[in-house]
N, C-alpha and C positions, 0 to 999 in steps of 0.2 A: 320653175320656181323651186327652193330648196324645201327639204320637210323642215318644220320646227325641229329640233331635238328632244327632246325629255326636261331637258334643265330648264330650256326657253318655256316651256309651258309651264310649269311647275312654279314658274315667277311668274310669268302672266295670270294664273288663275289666282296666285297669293295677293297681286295688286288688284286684281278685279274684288277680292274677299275684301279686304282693306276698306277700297271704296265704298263698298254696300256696307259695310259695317259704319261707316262716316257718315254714310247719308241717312240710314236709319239711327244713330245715336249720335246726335249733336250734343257735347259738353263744354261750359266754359267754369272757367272759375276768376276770381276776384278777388285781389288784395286790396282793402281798404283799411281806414283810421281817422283817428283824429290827434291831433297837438294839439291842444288848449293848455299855455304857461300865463300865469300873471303877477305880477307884485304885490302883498296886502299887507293890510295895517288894521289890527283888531285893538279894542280895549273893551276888556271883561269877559275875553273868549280866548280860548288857546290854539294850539294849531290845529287840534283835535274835535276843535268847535265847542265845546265842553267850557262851564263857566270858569271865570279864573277871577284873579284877584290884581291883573298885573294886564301889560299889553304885549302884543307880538306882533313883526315887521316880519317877511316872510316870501320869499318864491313860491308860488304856490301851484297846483293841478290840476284841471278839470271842474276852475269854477264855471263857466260858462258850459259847457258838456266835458264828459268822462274822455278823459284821453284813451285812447283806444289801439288795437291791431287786430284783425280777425283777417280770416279769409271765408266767400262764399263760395258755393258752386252748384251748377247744374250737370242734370246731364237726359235730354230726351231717351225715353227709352221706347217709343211707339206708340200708340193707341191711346194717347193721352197721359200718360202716366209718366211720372220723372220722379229721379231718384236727386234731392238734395242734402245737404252737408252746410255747416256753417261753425268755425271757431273763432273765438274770440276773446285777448288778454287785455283786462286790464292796466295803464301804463302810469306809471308816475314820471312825467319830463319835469318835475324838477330835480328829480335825481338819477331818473334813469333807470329804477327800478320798477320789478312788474308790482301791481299794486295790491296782489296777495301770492303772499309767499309762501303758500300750502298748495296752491291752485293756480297753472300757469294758465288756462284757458279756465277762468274763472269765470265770465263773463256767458258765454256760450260753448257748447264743447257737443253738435248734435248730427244727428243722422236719421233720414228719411225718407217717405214716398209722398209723391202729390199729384192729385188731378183733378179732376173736373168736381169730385165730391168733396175735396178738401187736402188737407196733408195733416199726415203723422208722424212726429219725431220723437226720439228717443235721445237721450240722455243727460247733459243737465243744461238747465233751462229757467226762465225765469217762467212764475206765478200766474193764476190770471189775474189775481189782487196787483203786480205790477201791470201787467199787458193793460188792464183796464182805464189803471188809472193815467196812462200813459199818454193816450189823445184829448184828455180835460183836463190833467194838468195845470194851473193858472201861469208854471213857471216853463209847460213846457220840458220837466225834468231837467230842465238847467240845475245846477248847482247843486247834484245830486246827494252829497253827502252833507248838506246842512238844509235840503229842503224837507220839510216833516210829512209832506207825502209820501215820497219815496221813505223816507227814514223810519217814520212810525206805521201810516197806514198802510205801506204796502212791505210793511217788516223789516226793511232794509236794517234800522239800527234802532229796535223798538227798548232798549236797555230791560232785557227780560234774566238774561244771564242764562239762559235756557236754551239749548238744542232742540225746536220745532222742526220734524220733517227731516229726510235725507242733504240738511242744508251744511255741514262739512263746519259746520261752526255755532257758536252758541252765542253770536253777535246777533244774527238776524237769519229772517228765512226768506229772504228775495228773491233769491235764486235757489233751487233742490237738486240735487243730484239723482240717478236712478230713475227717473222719470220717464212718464211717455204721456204726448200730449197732441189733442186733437185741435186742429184748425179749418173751420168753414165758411166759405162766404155766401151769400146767399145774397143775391142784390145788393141793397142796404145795411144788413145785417151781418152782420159776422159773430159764429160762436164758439168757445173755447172749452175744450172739458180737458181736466189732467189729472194724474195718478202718481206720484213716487212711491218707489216702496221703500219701505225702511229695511229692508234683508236682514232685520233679526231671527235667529232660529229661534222657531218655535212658536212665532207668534206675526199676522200677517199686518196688526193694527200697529205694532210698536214701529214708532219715529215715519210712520208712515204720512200722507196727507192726500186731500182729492179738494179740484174746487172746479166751479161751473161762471162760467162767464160770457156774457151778450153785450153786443155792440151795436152802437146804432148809426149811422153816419152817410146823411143827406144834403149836399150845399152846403147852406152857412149853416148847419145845426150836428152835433154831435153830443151821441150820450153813452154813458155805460153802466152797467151793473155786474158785478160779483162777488161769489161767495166763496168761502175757503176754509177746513180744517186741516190740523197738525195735529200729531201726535208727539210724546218724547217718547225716548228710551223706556220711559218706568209708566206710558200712558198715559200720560197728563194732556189736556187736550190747550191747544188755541182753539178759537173760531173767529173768524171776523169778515168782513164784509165792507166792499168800497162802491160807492156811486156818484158819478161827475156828469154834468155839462156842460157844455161851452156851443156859444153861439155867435154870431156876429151882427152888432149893431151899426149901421154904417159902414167904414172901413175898419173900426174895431172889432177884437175877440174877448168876449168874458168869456169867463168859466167861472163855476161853481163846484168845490167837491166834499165829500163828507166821507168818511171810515171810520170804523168801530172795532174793535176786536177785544174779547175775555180770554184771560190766557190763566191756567190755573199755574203758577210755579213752585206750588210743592199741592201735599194731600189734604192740607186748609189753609191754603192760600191764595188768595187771586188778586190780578190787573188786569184792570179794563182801561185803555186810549181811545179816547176819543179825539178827529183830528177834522177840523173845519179849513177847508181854502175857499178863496177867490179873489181874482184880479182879473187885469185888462192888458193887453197887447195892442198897442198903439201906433201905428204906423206914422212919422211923422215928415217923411220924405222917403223916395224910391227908393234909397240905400240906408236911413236911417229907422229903427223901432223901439220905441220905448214900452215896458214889462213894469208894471206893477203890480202885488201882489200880497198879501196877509194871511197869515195862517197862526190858528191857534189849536192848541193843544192841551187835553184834559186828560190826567191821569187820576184814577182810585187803585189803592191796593189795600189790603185787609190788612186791617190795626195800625195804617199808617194815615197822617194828613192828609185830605186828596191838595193836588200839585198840579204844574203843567206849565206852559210857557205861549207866549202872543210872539209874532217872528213877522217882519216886513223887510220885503227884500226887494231891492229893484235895479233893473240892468235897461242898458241906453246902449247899443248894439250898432255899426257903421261898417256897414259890408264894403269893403274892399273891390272885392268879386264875388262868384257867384260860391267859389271856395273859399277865402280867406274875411276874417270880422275882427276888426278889434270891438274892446267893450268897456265898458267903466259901468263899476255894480256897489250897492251902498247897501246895507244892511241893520239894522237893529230888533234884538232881544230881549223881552223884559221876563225875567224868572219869577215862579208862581210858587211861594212857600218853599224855596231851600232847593226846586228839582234841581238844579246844577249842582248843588252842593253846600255846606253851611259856609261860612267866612268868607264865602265870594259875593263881588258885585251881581245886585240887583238886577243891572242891563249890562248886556254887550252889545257894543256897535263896531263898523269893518265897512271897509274900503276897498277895491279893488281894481287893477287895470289891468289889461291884459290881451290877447291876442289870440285865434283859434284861426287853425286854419285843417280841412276836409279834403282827405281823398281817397 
């Protein structure tokens, strides 16, 4: 038998390393998305969803969910413990562009560890005022840019004109950047605590926020609760707070949900929204589900009329497969003293048909 050489070994122990390094750190990762396009037809709302005076026909984005790209991934690292990553951009397919043009991984953008006690991530991330209201939903978070859960109660486009929190814009605070955020599961239970900081010098409160959030979810019964502050720049505070349930009655889902938040936008000035949902989720054939759902909205601010707006939206959903749905969604708005604006229509109503398809 010949000796090995030097070089034969020196390979052979490098593929043996290889191997043991594969079997103790198993990683995958994951490209996924969504395409949701569809054709609408509003009158007394603009493309912007904002009152109008006039009507709009329209290719529209992400009525039925947010068109999406992200990538996940894992990776074992031993003893229970894994290191995960998740990015994810916003997409506009009716044009093609990403859907914030400040912020290419607008959506998610994080990194972290997880195991048996839970996982911590780091960087930006949504809320627990979103994460919460996300499983009682009535809509589901369909139609996320004109639903007033996402939009008002859980900050997305609460029309403050104010920079709350590490949120990269003065639209909403749905998402914060700089953050670190804890996730636990405990049976039934799951609890979320988080922190952004706001990295002004010299002060550890400005544009900072922290909020605490508990989940409940057994069979046909889900519930949530959480709490949330913001700061600005100059220390002005939000505070608010959302709590949903949703349950199943026969083969239906209600839900029920309420948010609140005071937001000071200047040194004597305040708004307070308050945001009421609920509807039903209807299953009316194995491939077919019909979504109804109501939501109204109360706004006060100092030395102004209190305002707000009633919103019924409903979508009729025909799964294709287990990836692909078209949908037809109908809509109407009725405005509460002027909040869309003076010389515009009273109501807006919209139409929509459309197609999403998941992978």
């Amino acid at each position: 038998m010949k000796p090995f050489k030097r070089g034969s070994c020196y390979i052979a122990a490098m593929c043996l390393s290889a191997l043991s390094v594969s079997a103790h750190a198993q990683s995958s990762v994951t490209i996924y998305g969504i395409a949701d396009a569809s054709l609408r037809y509003s009158d007394g709302l603009d493309a912007a969803y904002g009152g109008s005076s006039g009507s709009t026909t329209m290719v529209n984005s992400g009525v039925d969910t947010t068109s999406r790209l992200g990538y996940r991934g894992t990776e074992d690292l031993g003893g229970g413990l894994k290191a995960v990553f998740n990015l994810e951009s916003g997409l506009n397919f009716d044009s093609g562009t990403t859907a914030n043009t400040s912020k290419f991984f607008d959506r998610a953008a994080v990194v972290g560890l997880g195991g048996t006690w839970g996982t911590v991530t780091l960087g930006r991330q949504t809320t627990v005022l979103a994460d919460a209201l996300g499983p009682v939903d009535p809509l589901g978070v369909r139609f996320a840019s004109f639903n007033p859960n996402v939009g008002v109660a859980a900050l997305s486009s609460p029309k403050l004109g104010v920079e709350y929190g590490p949120a990269g814009s003065t639209s909403g605070s749905y998402r914060l950047d700089n953050s670190i955020k804890y996730t636990g599961q405990f049976n039934a239970v799951s609890i979320r605590a988080m922190h952004a900081l706001g990295e002004q010098s010299g002060s550890a409160s400005k544009l900072s926020s922290t909020g605490l959030g508990v989940a409940y979810e057994s069979g046909p019964l889900s519930a949530s609760l959480a709490y949330a502050q913001f700061k600005t720049a100059t220390d002005l505070a939000l505070k608010g707070y959302v709590g949903g349930i949703s349950a199943k009655a026969g083969t239906a889902k209600l839900s029920l949900t309420y948010g609140s938040h005071t937001a000071d936008t200047s040194t004597t000035a305040k708004t307070t929204n308050k945001t009421l949902g609920l509807g039903a989720t209807m299953p009316l054939s194995a491939n077919m589900d019909l979504i109804l759902t109501h939501y109204q909205v109360n706004r006060s601010r100092t030395a102004n009329l209190d305002d707000g707006f009633k919103r019924s939206i409903a979508f009729l959903e025909y799964k294709l497969s287990k990836r692909s749905l078209v949908y037809l969604e109908a809509d109407s708005t009725q405005w509460k003293n002027n909040y869309a604006g003076s010389g515009l229509k009273g109501t807006g109503t919209g139409i929509s048909a459309g197609i999403k398809h998941s992978f």
